[in-house]
BAFI-3210 file (N, C-alpha, C; in Angstrom, 3 decimals, decimal comma, padded with zeros to 6 digits):
// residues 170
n [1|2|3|4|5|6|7|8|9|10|11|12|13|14|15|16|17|18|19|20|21|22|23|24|25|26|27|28|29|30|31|32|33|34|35|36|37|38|39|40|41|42|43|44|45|46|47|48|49|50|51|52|53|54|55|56|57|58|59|60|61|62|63|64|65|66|67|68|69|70|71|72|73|74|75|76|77|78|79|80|81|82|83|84|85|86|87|88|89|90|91|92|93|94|95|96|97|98|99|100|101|102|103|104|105|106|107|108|109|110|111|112|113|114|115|116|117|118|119|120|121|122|123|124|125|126|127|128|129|130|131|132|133|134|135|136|137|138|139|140|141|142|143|144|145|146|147|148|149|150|151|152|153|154|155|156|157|158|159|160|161|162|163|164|165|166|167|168|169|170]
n.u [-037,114|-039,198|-039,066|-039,662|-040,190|-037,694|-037,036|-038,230|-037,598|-034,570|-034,833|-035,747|-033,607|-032,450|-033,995|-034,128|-035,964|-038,156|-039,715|-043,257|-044,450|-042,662|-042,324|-041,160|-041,863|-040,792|-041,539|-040,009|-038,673|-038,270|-038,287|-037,099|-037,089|-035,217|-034,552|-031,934|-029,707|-027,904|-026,249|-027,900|-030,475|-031,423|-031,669|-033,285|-033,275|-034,631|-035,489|-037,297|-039,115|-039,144|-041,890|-044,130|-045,043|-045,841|-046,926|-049,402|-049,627|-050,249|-048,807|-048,639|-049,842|-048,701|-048,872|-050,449|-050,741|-053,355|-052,900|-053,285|-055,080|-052,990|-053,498|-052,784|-052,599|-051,486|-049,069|-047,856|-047,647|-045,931|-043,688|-043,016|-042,065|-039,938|-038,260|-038,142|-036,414|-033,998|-032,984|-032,733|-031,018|-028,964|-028,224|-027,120|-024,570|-023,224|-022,938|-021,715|-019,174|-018,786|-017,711|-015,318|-013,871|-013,583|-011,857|-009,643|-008,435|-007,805|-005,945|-003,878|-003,004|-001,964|000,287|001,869|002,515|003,691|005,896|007,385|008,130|009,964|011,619|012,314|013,915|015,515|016,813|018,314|019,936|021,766|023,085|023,683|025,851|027,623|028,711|029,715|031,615|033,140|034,321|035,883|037,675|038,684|039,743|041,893|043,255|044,087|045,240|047,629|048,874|049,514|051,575|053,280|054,577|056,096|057,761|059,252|059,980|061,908|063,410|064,588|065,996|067,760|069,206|070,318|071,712|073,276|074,922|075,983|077,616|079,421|080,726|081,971|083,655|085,003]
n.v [035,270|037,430|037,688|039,740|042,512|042,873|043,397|045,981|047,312|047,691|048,748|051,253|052,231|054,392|056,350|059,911|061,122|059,239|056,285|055,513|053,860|053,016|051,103|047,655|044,176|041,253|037,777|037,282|039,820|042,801|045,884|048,786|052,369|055,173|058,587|059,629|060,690|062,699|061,979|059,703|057,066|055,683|052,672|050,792|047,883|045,654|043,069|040,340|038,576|034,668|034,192|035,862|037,980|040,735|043,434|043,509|041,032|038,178|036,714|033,200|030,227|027,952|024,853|021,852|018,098|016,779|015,147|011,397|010,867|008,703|005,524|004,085|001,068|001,112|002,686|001,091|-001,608|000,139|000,236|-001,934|-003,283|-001,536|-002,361|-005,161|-004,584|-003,161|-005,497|-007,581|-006,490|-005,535|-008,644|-009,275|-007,958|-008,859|-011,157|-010,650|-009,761|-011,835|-013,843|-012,452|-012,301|-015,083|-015,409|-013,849|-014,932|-017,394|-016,428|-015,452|-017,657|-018,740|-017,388|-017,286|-020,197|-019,941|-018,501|-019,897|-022,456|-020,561|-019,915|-022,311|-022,980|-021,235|-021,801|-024,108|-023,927|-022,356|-023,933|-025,436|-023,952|-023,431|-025,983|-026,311|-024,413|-025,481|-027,739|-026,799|-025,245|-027,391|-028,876|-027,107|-026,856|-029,598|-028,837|-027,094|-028,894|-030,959|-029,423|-028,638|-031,392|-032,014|-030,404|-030,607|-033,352|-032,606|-030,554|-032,570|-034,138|-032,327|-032,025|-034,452|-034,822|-032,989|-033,784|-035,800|-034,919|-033,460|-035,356|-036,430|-034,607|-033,828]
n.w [-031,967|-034,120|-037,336|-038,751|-037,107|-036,014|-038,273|-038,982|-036,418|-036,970|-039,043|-037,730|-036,674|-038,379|-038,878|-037,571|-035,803|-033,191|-033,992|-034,096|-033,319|-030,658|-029,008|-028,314|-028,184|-027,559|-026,588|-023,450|-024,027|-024,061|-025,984|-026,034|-027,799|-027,160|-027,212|-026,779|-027,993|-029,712|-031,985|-033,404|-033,013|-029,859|-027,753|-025,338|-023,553|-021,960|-019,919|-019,035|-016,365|-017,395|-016,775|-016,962|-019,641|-020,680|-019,513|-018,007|-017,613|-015,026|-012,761|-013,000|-010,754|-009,438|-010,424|-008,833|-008,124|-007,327|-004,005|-003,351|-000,445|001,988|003,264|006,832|006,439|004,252|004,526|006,029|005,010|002,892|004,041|005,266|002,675|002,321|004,182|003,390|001,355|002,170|003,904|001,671|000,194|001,993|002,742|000,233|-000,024|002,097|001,097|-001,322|-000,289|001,417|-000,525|-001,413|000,853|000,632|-001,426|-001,234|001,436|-000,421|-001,917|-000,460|000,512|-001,624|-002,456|000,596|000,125|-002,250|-001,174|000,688|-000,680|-002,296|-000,378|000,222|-001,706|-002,122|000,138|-000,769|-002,499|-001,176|000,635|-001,254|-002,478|000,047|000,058|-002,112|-001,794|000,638|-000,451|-002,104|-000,840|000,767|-001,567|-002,418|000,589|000,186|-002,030|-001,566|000,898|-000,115|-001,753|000,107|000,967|-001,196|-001,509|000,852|000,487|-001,069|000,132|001,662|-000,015|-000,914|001,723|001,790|-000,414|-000,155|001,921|001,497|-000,602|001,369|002,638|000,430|000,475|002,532]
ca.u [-037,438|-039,989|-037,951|-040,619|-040,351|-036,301|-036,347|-039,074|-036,291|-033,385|-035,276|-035,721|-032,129|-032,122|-034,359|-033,965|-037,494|-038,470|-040,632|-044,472|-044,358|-041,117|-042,211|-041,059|-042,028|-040,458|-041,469|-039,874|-037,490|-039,031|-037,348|-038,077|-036,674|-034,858|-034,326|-031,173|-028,523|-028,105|-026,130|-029,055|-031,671|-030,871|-032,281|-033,201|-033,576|-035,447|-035,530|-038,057|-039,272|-039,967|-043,449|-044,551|-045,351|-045,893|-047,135|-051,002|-049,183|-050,189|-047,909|-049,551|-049,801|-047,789|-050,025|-049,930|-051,256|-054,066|-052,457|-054,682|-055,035|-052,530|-054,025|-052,501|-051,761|-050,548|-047,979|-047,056|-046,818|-044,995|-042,610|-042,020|-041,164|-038,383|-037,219|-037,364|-035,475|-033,160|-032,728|-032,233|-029,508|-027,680|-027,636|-026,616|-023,314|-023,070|-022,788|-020,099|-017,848|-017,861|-017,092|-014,114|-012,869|-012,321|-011,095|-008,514|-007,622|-007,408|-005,015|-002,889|-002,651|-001,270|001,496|002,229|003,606|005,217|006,977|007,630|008,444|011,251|012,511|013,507|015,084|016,514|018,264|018,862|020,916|022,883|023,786|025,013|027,277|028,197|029,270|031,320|032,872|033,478|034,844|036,816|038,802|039,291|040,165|042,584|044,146|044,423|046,546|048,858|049,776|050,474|052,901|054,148|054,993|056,734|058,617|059,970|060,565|062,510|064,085|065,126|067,042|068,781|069,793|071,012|073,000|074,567|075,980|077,011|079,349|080,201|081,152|083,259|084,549|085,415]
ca.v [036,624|037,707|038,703|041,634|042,723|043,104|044,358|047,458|047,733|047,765|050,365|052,655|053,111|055,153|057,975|060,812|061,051|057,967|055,925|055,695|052,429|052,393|049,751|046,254|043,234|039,311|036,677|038,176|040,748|044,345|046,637|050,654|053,751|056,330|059,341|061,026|060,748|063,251|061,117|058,857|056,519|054,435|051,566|050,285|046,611|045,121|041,525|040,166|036,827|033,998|033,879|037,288|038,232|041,981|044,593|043,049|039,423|037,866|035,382|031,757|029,622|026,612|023,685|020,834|017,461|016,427|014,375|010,688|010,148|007,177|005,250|003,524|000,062|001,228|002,691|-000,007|-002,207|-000,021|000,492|-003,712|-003,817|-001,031|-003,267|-006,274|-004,446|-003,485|-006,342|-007,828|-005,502|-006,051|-009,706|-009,509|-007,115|-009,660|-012,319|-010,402|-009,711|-013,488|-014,386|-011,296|-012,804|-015,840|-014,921|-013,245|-016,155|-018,254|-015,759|-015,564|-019,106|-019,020|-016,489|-018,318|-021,301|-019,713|-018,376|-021,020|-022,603|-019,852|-020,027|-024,094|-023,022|-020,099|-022,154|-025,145|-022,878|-021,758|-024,990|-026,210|-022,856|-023,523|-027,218|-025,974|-023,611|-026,514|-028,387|-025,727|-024,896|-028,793|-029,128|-026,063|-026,966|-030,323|-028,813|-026,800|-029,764|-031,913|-029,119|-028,661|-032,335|-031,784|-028,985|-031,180|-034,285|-031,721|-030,053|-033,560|-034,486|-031,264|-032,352|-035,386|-034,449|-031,828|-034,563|-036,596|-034,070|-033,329|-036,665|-036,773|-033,778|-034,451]
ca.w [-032,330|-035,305|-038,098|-039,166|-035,790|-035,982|-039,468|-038,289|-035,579|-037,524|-039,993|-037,435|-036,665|-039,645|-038,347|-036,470|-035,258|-033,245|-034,605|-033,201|-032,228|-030,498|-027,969|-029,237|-027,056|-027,903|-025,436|-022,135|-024,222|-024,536|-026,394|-026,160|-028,374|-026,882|-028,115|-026,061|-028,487|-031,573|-033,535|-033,672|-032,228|-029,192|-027,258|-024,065|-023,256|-020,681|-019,473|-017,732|-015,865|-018,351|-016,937|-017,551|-020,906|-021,108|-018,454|-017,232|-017,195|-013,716|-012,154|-012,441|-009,662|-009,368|-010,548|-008,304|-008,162|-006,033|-003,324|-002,629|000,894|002,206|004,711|007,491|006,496|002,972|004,822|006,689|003,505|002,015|005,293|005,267|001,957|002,135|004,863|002,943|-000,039|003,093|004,271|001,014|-000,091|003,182|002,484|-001,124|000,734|003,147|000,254|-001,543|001,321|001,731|-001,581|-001,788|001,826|000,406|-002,868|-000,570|001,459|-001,335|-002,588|000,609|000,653|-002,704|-001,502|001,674|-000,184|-003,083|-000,468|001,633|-002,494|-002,680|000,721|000,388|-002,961|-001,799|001,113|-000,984|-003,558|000,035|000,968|-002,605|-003,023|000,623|000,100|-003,433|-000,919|001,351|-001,215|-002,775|000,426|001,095|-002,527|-002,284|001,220|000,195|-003,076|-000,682|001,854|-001,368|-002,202|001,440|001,417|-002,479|-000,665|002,279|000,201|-002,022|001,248|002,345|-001,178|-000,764|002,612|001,730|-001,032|000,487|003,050|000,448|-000,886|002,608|003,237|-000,237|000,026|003,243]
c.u [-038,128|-038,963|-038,489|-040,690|-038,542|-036,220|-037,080|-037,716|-034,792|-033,475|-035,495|-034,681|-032,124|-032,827|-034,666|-035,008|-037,677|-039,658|-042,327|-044,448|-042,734|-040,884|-042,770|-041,046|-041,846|-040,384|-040,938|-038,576|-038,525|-037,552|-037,810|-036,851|-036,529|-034,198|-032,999|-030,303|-029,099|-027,454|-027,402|-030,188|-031,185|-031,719|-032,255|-033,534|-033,744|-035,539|-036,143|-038,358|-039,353|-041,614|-044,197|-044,098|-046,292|-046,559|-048,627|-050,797|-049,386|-049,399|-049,088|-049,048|-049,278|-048,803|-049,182|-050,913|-052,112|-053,451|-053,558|-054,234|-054,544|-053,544|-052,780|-051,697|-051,345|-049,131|-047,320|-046,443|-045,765|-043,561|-042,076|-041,833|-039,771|-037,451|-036,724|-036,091|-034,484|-032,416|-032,068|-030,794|-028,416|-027,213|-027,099|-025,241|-022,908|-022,223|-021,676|-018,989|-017,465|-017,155|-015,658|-013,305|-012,407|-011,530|-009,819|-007,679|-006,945|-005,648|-003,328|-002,375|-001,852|000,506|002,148|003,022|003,627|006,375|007,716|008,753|010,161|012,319|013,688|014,259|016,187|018,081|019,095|020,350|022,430|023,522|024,767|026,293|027,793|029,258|030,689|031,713|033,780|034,541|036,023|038,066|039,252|040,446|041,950|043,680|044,826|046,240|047,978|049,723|050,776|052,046|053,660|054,931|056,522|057,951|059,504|060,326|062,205|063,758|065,143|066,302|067,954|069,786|070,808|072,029|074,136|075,153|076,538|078,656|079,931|081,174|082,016|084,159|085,700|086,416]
c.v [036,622|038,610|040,266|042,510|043,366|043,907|045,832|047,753|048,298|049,325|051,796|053,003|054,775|056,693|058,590|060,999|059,190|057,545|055,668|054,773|051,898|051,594|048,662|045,222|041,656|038,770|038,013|038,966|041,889|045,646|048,273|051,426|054,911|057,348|060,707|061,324|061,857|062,873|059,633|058,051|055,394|053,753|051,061|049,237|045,836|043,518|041,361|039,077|036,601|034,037|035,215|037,760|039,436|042,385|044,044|041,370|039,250|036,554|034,249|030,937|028,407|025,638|022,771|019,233|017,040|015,015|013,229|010,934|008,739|006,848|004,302|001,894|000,335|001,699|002,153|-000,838|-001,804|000,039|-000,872|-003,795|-002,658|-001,680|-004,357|-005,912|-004,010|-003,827|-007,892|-007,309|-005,812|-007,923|-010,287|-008,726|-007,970|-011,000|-012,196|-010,233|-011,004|-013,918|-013,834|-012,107|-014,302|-016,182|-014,666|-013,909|-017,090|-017,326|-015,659|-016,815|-019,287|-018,835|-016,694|-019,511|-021,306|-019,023|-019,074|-021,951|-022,024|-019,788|-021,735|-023,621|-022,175|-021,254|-023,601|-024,976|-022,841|-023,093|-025,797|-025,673|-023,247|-025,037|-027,212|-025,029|-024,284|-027,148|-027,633|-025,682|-026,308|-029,074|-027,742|-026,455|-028,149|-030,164|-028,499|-027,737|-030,506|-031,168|-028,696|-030,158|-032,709|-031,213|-030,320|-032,613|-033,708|-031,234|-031,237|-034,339|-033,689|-031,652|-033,168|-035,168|-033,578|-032,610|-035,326|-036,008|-033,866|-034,362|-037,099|-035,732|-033,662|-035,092]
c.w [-033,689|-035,786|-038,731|-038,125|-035,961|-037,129|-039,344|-037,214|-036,029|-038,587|-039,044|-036,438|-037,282|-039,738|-037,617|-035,054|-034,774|-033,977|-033,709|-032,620|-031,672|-029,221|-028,787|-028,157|-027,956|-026,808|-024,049|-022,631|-024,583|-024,481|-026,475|-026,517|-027,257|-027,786|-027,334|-026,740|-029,837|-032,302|-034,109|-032,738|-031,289|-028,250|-025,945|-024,296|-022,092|-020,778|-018,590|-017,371|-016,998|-017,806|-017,265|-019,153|-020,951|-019,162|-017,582|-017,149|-015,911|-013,777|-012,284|-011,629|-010,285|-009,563|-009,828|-008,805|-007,076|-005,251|-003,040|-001,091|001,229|003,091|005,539|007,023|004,964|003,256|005,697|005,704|002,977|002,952|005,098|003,681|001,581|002,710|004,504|002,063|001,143|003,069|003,237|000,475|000,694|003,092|000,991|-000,538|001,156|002,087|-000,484|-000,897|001,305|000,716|-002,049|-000,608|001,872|-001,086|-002,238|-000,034|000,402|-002,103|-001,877|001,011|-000,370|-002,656|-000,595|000,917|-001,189|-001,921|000,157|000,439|-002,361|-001,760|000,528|-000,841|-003,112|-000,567|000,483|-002,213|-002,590|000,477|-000,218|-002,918|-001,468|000,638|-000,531|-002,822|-000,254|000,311|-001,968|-002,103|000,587|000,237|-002,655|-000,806|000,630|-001,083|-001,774|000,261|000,699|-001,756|-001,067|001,263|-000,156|-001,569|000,216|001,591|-000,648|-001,459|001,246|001,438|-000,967|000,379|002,255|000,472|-000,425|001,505|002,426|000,094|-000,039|003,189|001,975|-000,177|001,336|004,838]
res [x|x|x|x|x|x|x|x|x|x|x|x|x|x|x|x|x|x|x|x|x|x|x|x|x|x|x|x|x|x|x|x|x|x|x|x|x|x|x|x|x|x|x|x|x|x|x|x|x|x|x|x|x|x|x|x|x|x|x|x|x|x|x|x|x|x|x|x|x|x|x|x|x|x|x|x|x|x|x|x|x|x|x|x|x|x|x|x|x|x|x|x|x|x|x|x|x|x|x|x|x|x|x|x|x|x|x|x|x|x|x|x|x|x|x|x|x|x|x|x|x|x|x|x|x|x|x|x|x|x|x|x|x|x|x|x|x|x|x|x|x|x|x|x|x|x|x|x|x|x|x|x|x|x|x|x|x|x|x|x|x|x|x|x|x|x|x|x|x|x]
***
């Protein structure tokens, strides 16, 4: 916006009477004085295309570029090399896929025998705690017979004393 343009605008707020020139035009803003109010001077504002620039503005035509004429085998050329770029593309796809599928294997192979890894250690764990179970219970009956046989040698003193006295007492 022209600031001499706004400040003429702004000045004729200020009186009653419009002013003579009370059509104001910036780029595609036009501004026009009305005069309905009696507390003062008021304003209409208009907006219009950007390409129009005031009231005898004609629309301009779309500039183009003059198109050459293809011919025939230019657009064949250029037809085989979209196909090569294609056909390239698809085998650069083709090329990563392989390299991802065996990235992948390689990966599943890895996984496969840590598992396989955790399984023997897993069952070799099961067989050691089963053995010191084994051994436990052996070790454990074996206590109890020992003291079954305590017991019954123990029993068998008793016996025999007690026939002793039987036999002095008599």
């Amino acid at each position: 916006m022209k600031e001499m343009s706004m400040l003429s605008l702004l000045c004729s707020c200020f009186y009653s009477q419009p002013h003579p020139n009370s059509l104001y035009q910036y780029g595609d803003l036009e501004v026009k004085g009305l005069n309905k109010r009696a507390s003062g001077q008021s304003f209409e504002v208009i907006l219009k295309d950007p390409g129009q620039s005031g009231d005898k503005a004609q629309p301009q035509p779309l500039r183009t570029t003059p198109r050459r004429e293809v011919s025939l085998e230019e657009l064949q050329k250029r037809l085989e090399a979209a196909e090569e770029r294609r056909k390239s593309q698809e085998a650069l796809v083709l090329k990563q896929l392989a390299e991802k599928r065996e990235h992948v294997q390689e990966v599943l192979h890895k996984v496969h025998k840590e598992n396989n890894n955790f399984s023997k250690k897993t069952e070799e764990k099961l067989i050691q705690k089963m053995e010191v179970n084994k051994e436990n219970r052996e070790a454990h009956l074996n206590a109890l017979k020992q003291r079954l046989r305590e017991k019954e040698v123990h029993a068998a003193e008793v016996r025999r004393n007690k026939e002793r006295q039987t036999d002095l007492s008599g």
